[in-house]
N, C-alpha and C positions, 0 to 999 in steps of 0.2 A: 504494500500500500504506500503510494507517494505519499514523504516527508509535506508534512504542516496540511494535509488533508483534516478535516473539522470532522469529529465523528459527534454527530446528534443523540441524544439520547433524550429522548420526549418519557415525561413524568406524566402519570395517569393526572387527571382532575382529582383533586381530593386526598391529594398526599397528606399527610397531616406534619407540617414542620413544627419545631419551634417557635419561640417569637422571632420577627426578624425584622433585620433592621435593611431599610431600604437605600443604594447607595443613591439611586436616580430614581426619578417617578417620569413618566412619558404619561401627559395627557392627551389623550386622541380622539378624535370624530372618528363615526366609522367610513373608513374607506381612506384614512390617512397613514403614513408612513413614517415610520423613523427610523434612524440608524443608529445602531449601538457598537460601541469598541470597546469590550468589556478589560481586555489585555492587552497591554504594548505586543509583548510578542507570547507566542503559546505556541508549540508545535501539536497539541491535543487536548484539545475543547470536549465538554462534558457542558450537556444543559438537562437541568428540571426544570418542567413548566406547571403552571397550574392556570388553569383558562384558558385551556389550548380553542375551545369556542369562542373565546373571545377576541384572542390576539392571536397570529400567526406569524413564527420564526423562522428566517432563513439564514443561514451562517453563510457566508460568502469569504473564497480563497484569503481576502487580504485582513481574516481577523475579524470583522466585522460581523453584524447580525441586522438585518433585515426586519423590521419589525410590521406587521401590517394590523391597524384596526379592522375586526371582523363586525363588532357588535356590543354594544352597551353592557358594558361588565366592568371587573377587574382580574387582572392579569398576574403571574409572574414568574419570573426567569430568572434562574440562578445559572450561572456560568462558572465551572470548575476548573481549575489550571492544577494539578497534581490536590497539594492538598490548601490552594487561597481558594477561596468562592466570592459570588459578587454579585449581590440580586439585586433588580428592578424591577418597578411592579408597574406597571399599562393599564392603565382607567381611562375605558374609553367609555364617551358621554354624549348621546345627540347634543343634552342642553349645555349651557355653559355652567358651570362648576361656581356651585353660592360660594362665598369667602364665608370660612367660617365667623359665626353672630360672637362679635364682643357683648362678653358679659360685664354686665353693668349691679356689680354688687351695694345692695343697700347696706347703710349704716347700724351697727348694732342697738336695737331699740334699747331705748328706757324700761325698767323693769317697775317693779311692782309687787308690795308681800302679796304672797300666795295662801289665802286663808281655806278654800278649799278642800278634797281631797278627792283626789282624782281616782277613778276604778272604770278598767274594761270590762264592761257588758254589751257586746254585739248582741242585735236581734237575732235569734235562733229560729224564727219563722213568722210566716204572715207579713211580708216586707215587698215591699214594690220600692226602689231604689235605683235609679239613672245618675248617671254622672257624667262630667264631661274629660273627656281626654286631650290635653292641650297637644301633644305629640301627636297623636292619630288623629287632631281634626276633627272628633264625632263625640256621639255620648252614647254613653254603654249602658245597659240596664242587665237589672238581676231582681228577680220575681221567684217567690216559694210560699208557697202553701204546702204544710205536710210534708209528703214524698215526692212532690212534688215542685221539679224546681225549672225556671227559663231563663234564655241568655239571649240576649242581642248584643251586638259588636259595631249597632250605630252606620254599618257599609251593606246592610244588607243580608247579613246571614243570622237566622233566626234559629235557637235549638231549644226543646223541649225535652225534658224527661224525667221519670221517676227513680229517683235512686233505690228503691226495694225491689221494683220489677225489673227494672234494666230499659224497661219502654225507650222508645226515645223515637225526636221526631227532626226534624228540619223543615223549612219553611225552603216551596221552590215557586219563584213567580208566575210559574205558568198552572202549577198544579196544586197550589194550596200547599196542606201540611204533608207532607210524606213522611211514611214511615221509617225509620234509620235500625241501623246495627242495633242487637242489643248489647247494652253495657258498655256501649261506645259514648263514655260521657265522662266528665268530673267535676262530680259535686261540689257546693263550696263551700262546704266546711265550714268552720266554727267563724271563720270571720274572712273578709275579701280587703284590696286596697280600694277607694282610699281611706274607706272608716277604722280598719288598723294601723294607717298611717305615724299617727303618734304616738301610738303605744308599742310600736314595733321597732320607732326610728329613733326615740328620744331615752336616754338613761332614764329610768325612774327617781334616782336620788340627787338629777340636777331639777327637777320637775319644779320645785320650789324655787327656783332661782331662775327660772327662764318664761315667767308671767307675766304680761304686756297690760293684760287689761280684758276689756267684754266690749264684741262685738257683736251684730246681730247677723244671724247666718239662716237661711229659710225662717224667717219669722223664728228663729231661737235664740235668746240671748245666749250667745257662746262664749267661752274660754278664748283668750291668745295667748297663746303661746311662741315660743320660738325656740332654735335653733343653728347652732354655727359650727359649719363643716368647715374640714382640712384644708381648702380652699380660702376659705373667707366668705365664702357662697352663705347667707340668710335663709332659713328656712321658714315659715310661718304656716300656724296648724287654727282653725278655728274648730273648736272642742264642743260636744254637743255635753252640758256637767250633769245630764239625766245618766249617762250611757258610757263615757268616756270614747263617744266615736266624731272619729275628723269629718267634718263635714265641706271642709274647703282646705288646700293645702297651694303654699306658693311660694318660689324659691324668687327671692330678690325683687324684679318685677319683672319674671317670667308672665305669660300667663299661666292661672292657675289650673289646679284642679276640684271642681267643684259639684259636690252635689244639687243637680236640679232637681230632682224628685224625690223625696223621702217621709212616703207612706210605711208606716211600722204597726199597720193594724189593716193589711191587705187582705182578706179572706173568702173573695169568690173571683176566681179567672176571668176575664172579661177579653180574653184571644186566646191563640193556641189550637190543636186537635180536637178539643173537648168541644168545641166550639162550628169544629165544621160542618155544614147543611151536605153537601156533598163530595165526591171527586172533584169539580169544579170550582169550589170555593176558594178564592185567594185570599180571601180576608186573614189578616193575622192575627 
């Protein structure tokens, strides 16, 4: 085999590496090119790729590598010279690439004695509760009567089911409630975010020292509290003081997260399967 031939060696998708540190980052549209010299000189080249759907490598005679955008992903290529390596990683993007959002840290509030005493009691059933998801854009709901429990995800996908039976349903827009796997579900348990929010996020023994004051949060005069991460980042918790559940949670002046619905004496279905007149019905 001719001296300084490039022998390829293409890594399946899904290798699992280490963490790794990137020497170069290639942002690409698809259908653009770049070139890469990953070694002055090397008489035999070794590459692992991961995203080989995404980016496509060609190693050419003078060292170099060929790089082509396929398709909106991320990429990367480690190039071995005996035992140096040297990875790059290719994100190719139709849209242009946001600059990551400066954070804009608030000031540590003013405190307040904490004459209270705070205890979690999540509702254990009969609850009809939506919230909104500042990340996702949407607001999620969670509804249980009994053995009976439903999820919305706010985008459209609706599930129903009984945690004793295993029943379970999904919502399809054409065909109303249909019927799903059994036991293909997960309950939620003794408690969900973001009403364990602060009892999950906050030390208990600084709880006294981290009191702001009383807001009103769905018509509740709530608890505030707060919070300060490793960062410097402000956390703020509006505390329901019947239940010890978050009812609005907000880091800095992120938007928040916040409960818009919270019925805690739900007790007849009013959508779902139980509800459907026919095959037909799309009502949810």
């Amino acid at each position: 085999m001719k001296k300084g031939l490039l022998l390829l060696l293409v890594g399946l998708c899904g290798i699992c590496f280490g963490q790794t540190s990137f020497d170069t980052t290639f942002v690409l549209k698809p259908g653009e090119k770049a070139s890469w010299h990953p070694f002055e000189a090397c008489n035999m080249l070794q590459f692992n790729t991961t995203g080989s759907n995404v980016a496509r490598i060609m190693p050419k005679p003078n060292g170099t590598v060929a790089i082509t955008a396929l398709k909106d992903g991320e990429a990367t290529i480690t190039a071995s010279c005996g035992d140096i390596a040297t990875t790059v990683k290719v994100i190719v993007s139709t849209e242009p690439l946001q600059k990551e959002k400066e954070i804009v840290r608030m000031e540590r509030p003013v405190t307040q004695p904490f004459a209270g005493t705070y205890r979690f009691n999540p509702p254990a059933d009969h609850y009809f509760i939506s919230y909104s998801d500042p990340m996702g854009k949407s607001v999620e709901t969670r509804a249980k009567i009994g053995d009976e429990e439903s999820y919305n995800d706010g985008k459209g996908w609706d599930r129903y089911w009984n945690v004793k039976t295993g029943e379970s349903f999904f919502f399809h827009l054409d065909k109303g409630w249909k019927e799903d796997v059994k036991f293909d579900l997960e309950p939620f348990g003794e408690s969900f975010y973001p009403l364990n929010a602060f009892a999950t996020e906050v030390d208990p023994d600084l709880i006294a020292t981290r009191y702001i004051g009383m807001e009103n949060c769905q018509n509740i005069d709530c608890w505030v509290f707060f919070d300060e991460k490793e960062d410097g980042s402000i956390v703020r918790y509006w505390v329901d003081p019947s239940n010890g559940c978050t009812l609005k949670r907000q880091v800095n002046f992120d938007d928040p997260c916040v409960v818009k619905v919270y019925n805690l004496n739900y007790t007849k279905w009013e959508f779902g399967p139980r509800r459907k007149k026919s095959y037909h019905d799309v009502t949810r």
